[in-house]
mmCIF file of the C-alpha atoms, coordinates in Angstrom:
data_MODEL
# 
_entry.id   MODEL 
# 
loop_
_atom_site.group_PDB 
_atom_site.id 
_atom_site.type_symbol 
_atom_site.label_atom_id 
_atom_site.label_alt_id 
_atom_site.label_comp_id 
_atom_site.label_asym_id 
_atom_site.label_entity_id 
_atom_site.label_seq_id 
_atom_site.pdbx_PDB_ins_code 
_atom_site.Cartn_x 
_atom_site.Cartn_y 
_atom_site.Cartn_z 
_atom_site.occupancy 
_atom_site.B_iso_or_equiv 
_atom_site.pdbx_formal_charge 
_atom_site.auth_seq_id 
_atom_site.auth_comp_id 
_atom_site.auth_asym_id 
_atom_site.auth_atom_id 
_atom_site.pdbx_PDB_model_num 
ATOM 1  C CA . UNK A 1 1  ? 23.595 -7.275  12.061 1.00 0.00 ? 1  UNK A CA 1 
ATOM 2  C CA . UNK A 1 2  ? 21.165 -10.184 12.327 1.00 0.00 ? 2  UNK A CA 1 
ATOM 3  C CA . UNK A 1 3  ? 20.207 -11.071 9.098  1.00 0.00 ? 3  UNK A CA 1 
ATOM 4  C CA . UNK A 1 4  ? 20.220 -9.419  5.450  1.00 0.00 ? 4  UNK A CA 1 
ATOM 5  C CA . UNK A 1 5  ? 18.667 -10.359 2.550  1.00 0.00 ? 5  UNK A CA 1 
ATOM 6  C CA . UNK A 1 6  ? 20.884 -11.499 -0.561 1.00 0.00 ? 6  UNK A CA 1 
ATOM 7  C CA . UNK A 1 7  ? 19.929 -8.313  -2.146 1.00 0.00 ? 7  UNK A CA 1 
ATOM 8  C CA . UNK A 1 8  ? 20.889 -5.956  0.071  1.00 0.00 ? 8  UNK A CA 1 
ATOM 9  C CA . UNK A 1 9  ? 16.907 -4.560  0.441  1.00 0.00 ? 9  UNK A CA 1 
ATOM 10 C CA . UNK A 1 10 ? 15.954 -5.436  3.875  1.00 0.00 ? 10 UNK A CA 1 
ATOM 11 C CA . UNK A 1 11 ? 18.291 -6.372  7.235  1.00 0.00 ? 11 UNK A CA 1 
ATOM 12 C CA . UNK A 1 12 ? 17.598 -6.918  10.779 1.00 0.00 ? 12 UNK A CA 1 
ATOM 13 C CA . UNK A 1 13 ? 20.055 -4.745  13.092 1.00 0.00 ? 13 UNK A CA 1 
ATOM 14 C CA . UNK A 1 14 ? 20.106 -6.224  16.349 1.00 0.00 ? 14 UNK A CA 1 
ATOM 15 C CA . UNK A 1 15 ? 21.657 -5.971  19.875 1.00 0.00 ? 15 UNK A CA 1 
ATOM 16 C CA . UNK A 1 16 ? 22.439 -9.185  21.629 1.00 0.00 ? 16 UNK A CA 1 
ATOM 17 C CA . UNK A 1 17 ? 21.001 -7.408  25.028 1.00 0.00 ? 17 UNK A CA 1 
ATOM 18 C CA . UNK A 1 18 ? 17.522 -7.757  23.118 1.00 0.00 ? 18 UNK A CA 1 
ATOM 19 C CA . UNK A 1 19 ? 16.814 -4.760  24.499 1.00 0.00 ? 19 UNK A CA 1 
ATOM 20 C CA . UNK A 1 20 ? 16.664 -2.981  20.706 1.00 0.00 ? 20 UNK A CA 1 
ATOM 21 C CA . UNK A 1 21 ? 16.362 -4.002  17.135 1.00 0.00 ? 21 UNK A CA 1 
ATOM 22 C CA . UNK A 1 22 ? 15.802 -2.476  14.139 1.00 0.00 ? 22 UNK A CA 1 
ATOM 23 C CA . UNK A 1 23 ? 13.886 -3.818  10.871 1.00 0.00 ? 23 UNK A CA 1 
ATOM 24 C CA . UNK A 1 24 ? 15.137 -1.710  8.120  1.00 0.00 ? 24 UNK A CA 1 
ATOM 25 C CA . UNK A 1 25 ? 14.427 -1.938  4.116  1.00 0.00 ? 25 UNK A CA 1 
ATOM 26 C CA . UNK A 1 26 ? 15.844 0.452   1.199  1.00 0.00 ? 26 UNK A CA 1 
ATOM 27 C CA . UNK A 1 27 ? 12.358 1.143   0.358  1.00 0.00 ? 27 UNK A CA 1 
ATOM 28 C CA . UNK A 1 28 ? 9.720  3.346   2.458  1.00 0.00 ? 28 UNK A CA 1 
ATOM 29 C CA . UNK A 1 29 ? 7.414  0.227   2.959  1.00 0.00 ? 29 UNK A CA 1 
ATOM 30 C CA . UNK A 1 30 ? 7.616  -3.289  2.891  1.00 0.00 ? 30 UNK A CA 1 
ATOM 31 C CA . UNK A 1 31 ? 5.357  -5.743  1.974  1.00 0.00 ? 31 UNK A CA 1 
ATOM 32 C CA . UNK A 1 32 ? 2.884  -7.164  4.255  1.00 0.00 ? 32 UNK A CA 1 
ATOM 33 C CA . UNK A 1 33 ? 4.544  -11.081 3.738  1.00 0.00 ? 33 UNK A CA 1 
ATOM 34 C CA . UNK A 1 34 ? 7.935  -9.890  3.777  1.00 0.00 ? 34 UNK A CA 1 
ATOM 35 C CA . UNK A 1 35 ? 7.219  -7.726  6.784  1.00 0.00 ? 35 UNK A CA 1 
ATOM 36 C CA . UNK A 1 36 ? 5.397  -10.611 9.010  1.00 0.00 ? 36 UNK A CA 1 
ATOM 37 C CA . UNK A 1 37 ? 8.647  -13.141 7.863  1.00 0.00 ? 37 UNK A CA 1 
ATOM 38 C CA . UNK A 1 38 ? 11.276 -10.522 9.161  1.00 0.00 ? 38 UNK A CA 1 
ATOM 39 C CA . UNK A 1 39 ? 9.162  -10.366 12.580 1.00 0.00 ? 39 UNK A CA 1 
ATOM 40 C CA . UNK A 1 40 ? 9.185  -14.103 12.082 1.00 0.00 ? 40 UNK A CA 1 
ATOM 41 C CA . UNK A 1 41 ? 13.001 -13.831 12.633 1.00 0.00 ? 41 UNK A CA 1 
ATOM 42 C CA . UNK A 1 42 ? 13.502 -11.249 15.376 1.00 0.00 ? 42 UNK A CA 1 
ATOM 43 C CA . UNK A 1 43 ? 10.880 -13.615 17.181 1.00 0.00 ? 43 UNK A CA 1 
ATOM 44 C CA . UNK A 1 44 ? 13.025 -16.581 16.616 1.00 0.00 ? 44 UNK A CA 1 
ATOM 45 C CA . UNK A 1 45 ? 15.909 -14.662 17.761 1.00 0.00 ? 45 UNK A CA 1 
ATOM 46 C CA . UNK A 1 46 ? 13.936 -14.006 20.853 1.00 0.00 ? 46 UNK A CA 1 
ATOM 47 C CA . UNK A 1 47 ? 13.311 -10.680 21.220 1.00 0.00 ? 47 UNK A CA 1 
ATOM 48 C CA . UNK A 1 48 ? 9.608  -10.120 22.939 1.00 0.00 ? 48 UNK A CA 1 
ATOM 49 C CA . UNK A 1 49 ? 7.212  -9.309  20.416 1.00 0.00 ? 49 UNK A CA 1 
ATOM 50 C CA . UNK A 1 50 ? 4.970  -6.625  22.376 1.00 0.00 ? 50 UNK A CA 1 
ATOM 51 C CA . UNK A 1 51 ? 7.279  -4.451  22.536 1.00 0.00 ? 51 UNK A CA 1 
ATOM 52 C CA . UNK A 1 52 ? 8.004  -4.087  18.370 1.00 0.00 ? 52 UNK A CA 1 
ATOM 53 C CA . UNK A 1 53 ? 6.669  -1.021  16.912 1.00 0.00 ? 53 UNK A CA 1 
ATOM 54 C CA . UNK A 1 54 ? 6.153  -0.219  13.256 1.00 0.00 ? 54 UNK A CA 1 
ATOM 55 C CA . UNK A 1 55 ? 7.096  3.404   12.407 1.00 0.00 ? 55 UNK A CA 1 
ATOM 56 C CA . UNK A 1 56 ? 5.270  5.003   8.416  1.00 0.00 ? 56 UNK A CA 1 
ATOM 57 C CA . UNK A 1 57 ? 8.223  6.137   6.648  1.00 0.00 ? 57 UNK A CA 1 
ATOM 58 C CA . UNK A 1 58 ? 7.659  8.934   4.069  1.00 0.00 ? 58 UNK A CA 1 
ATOM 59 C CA . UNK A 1 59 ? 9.517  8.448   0.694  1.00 0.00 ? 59 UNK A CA 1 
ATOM 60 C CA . UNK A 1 60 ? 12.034 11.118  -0.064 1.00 0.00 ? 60 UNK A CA 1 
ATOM 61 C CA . UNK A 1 61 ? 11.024 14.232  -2.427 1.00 0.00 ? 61 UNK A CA 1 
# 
């Protein structure tokens, strides 16, 4: 793990390889300034920014 928030809502799973990383929150989306500071951190911890994808996430029925 990379980072997580106090709260438990959102981490940052990463691999030291930089080769994956995951942004993951408990909720199906994230807010637009929360979402641009947690790519704020896996840019600081250097992972290349191109290559991030954002995948919609449907909330559970």
């Amino acid at each position: 793990m990379a980072w997580l928030k106090d709260d438990y809502s959102q981490v940052i799973v990463a691999r030291d390889a930089r080769d994956y990383m995951w942004v993951m929150a408990r909720t199906p989306t994230i807010a637009q300034a929360d979402y641009d500071a947690l790519l704020a951190r896996v840019k600081a911890l250097g992972y290349p920014m191109d290559k991030v994808r954002k995948v919609p996430q449907q909330a559970r029925q």
